[in-house]
C-alpha positions as CSV (number, residue, x, y, z in Angstrom):
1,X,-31.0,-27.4,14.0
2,X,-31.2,-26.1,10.7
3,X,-34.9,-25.3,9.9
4,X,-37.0,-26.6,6.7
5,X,-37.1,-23.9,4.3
6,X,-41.1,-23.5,3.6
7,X,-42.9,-20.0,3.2
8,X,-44.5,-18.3,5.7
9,X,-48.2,-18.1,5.3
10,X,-51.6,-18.0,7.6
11,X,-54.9,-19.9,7.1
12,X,-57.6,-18.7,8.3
13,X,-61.1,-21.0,7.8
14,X,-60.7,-24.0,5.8
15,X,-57.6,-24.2,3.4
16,X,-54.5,-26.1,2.5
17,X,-50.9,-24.8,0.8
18,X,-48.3,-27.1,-0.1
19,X,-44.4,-27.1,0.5
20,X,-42.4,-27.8,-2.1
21,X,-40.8,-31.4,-1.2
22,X,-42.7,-32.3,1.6
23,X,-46.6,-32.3,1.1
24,X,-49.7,-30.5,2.2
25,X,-51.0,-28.8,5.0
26,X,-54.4,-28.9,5.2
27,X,-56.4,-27.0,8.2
28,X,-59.5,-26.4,8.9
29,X,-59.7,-23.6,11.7
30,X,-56.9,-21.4,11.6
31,X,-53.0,-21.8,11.1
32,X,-49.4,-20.2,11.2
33,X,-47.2,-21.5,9.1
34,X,-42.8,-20.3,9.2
35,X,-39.8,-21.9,9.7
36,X,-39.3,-21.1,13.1
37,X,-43.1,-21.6,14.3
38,X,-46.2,-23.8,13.3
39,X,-49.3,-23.5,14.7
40,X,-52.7,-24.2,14.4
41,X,-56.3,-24.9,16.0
42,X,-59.6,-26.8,15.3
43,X,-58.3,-29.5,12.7
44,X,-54.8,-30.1,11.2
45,X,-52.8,-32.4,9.0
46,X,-48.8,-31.8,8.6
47,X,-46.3,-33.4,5.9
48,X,-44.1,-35.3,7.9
49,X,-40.1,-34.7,7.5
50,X,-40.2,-30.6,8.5
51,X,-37.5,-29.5,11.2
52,X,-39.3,-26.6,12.4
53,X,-38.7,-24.1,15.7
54,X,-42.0,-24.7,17.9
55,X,-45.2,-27.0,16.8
56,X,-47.7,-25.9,19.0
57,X,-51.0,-27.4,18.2
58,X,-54.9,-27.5,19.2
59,X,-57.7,-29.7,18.5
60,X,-57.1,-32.4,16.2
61,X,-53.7,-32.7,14.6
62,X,-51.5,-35.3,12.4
63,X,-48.1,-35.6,10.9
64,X,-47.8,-37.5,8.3
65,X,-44.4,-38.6,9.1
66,X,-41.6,-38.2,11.3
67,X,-41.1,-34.1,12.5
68,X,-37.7,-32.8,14.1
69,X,-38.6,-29.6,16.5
70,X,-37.1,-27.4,19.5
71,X,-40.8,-28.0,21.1
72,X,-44.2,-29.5,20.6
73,X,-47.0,-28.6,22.0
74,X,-50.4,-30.8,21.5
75,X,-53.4,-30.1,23.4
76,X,-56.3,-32.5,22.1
77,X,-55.8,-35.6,20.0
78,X,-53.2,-35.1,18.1
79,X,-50.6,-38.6,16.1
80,X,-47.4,-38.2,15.1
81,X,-47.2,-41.2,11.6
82,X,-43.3,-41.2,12.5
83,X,-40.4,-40.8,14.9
84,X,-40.5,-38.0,17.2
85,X,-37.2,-35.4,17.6
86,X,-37.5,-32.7,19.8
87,X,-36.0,-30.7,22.8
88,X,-38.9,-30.4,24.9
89,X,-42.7,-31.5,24.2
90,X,-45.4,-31.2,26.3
91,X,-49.0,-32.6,25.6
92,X,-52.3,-33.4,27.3
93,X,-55.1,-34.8,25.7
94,X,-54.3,-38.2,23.2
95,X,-51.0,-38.7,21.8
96,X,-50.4,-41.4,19.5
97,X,-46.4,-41.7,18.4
98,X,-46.0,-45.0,15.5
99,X,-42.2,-44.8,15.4
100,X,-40.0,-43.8,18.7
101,X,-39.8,-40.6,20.6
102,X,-36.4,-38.8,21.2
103,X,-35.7,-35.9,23.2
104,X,-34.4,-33.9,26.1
105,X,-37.7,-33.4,28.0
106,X,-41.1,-34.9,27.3
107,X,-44.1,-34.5,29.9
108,X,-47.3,-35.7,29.0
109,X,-51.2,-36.2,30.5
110,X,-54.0,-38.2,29.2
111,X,-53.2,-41.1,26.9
112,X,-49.8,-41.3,24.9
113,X,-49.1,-44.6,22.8
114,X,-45.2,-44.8,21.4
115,X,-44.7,-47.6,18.8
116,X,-41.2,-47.6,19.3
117,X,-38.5,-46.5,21.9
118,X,-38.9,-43.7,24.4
119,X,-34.8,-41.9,24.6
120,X,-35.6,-39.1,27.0
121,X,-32.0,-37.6,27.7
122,X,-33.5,-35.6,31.2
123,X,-36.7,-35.8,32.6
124,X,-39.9,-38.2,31.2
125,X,-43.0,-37.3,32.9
126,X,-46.5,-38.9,32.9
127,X,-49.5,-38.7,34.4
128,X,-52.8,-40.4,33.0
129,X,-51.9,-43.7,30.9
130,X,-48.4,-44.5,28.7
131,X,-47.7,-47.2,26.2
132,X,-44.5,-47.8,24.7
133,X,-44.5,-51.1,22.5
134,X,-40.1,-50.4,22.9
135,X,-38.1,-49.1,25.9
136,X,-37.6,-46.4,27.7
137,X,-34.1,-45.1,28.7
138,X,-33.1,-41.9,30.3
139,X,-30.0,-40.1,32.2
140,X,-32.4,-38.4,34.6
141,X,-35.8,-38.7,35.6
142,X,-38.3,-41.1,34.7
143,X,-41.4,-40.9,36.3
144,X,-45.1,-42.2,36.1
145,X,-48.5,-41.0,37.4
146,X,-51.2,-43.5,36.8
147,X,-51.0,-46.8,34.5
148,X,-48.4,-48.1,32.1
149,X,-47.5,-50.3,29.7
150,X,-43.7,-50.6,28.9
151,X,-43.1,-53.8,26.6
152,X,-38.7,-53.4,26.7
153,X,-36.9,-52.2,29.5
154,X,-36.7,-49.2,31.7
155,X,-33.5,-47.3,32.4
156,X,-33.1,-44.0,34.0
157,X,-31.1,-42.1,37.0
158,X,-34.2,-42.3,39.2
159,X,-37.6,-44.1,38.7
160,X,-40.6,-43.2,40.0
161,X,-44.5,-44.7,39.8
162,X,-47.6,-43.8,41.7
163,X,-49.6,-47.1,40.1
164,X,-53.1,-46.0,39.2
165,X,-55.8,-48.2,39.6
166,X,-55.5,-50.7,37.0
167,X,-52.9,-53.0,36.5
168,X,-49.3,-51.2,35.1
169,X,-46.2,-53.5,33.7
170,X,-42.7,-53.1,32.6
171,X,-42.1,-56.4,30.8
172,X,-38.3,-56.3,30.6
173,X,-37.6,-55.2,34.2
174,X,-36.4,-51.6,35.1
175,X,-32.9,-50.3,36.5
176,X,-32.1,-46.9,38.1
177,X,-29.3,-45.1,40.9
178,X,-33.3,-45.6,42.9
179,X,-36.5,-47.3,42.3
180,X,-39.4,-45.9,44.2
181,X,-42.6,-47.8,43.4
182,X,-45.9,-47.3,45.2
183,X,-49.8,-46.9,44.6
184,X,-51.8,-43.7,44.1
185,X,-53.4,-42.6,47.6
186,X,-56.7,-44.2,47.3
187,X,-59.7,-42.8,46.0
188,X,-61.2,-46.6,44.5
189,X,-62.1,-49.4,45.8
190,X,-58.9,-51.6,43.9
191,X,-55.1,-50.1,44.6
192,X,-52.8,-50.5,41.7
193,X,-50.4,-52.5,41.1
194,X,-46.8,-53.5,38.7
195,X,-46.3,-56.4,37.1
196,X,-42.2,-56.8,36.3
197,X,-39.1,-58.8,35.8
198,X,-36.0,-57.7,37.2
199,X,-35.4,-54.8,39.3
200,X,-32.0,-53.1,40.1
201,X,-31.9,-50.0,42.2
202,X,-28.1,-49.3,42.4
203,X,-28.4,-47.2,45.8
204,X,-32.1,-47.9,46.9
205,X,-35.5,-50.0,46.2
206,X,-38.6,-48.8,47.6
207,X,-41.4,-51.1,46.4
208,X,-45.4,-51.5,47.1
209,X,-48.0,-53.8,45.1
210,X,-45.3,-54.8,43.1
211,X,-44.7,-58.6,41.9
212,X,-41.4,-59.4,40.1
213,X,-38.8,-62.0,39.7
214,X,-35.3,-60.6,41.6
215,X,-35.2,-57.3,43.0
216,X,-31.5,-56.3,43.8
217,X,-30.5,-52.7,45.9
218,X,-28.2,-51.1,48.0
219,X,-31.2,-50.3,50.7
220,X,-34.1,-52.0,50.0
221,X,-37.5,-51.5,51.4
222,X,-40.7,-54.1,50.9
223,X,-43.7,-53.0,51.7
224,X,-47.1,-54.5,52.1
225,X,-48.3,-56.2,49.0
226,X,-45.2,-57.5,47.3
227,X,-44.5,-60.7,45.7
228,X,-40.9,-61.9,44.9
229,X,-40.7,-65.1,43.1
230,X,-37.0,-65.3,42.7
231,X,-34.2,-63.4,45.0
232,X,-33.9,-60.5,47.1
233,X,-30.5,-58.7,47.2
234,X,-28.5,-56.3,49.1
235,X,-25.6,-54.1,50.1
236,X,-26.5,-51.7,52.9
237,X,-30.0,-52.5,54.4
238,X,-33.4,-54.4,53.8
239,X,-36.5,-53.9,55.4
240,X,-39.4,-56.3,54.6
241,X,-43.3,-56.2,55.6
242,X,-44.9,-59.4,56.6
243,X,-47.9,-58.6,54.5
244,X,-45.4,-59.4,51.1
245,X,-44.0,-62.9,50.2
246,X,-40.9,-63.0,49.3
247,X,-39.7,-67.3,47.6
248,X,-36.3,-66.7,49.4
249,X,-34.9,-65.2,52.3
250,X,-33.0,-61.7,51.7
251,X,-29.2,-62.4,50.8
252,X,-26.3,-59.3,51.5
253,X,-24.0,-59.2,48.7
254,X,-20.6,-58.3,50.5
């Protein structure tokens, strides 16, 4: 990636400097400002458009707009007014994305709100809460610690949830090589549980507290607290616990 050409300059206090044809920055703490690396602490607002190395940031801190980095790193609150490009970010704290987030890796704890699609090409991690108002699609790893909120579909290699205590849902369904859905060991009185359409596990299906329409696998395993209101396929094997309903009995697909 070819790097936004903006001088390099530190703040130290309160104090703001402008880049010619994208905005201000404004901090108020201290800040590093080059090509290659932006960083900053206490409070921070950023033009939006820069393709920089790193953002690495701590406290409060906004873009104004979309951003295009190698990494991000936000630790606090920190709300990105655009789409997100990146290699790799990691954040804990508050993250709130208004357009989509697209990248290689992206692992993330606390809250983290994404307007529109989540395109993670590897490995999506999060633990804490997740919103995405779009989809999320990936070639490797999805997988989710606590409670989520997924309004499009899901599609990776493998998905994963441990279901927090409040409800989570995946609106459009979800579709991986293997699904493995179960609760957080408990430490609360009320388990979690996913709420969902469709779900395809091309080799395998491992589901708990789950309630859906179809669920279709190669081995597929029901435990306790399932609801199935439509079909149940297979290829290789299914195992079902009598504490789940299931509307119709399991079917082999030949």
């Amino acid at each position: 990636m070819e790097y936004s050409d903006i001088p390099a300059t530190k703040i130290r206090g309160s104090g703001r400097i402008t880049l010619q044809g994208f905005g201000t920055v404004k901090v108020s703490g201290s800040g590093n400002i080059s090509p290659e690396r932006i960083s900053t602490s206490g409070s921070s607002t950023l033009p939006g458009g820069l393709h920089v190395g790193e953002l690495k940031t701590s406290g409060s801190a906004r873009v104004e707009g979309e951003i295009h980095t190698d990494r991000i790193e936000f630790s606090g609150s920190a709300s990105i007014d655009g789409d997100a490009h990146f290699d790799h970010l990691r954040k804990s704290g508050s993250l709130s994305v208004e357009g989509g987030a697209y990248g290689n890796t992206m692992r993330v704890s606390g809250s983290t709100t994404i307007r529109g699609d989540a395109e993670i090409a590897d490995e999506l991690r999060s633990s804490g809460s997740i919103r995405v108002e779009g989809g999320v699609e990936s070639k490797g790893v999805v997988e989710l610690r606590g409670v989520f909120k997924v309004r499009g579909r899901i599609k990776a290699r493998h998905f994963e949830a441990r279901l927090g205590k409040d409800l989570s849902v995946a609106e459009e369904g979800i579709e991986a090589d293997a699904v493995d859905v179960e609760p957080l060991p408990r430490d609360w009185d009320r388990e979690g549980e996913l709420r969902t359409k469709d779900i395809v596990g091309v080799r395998e299906v491992t589901l708990e507290n789950v309630e859906c329409e179809n669920v279709r696998g190669g081995r597929v395993v029901i435990r306790g607290g399932c609801r199935v209101n439509g079909k149940v396929e297979y290829t290789d094997s299914i195992e079902v616990s009598p504490n789940s309903y299931l509307a119709q009995e399991p079917g082999k697909i030949v």
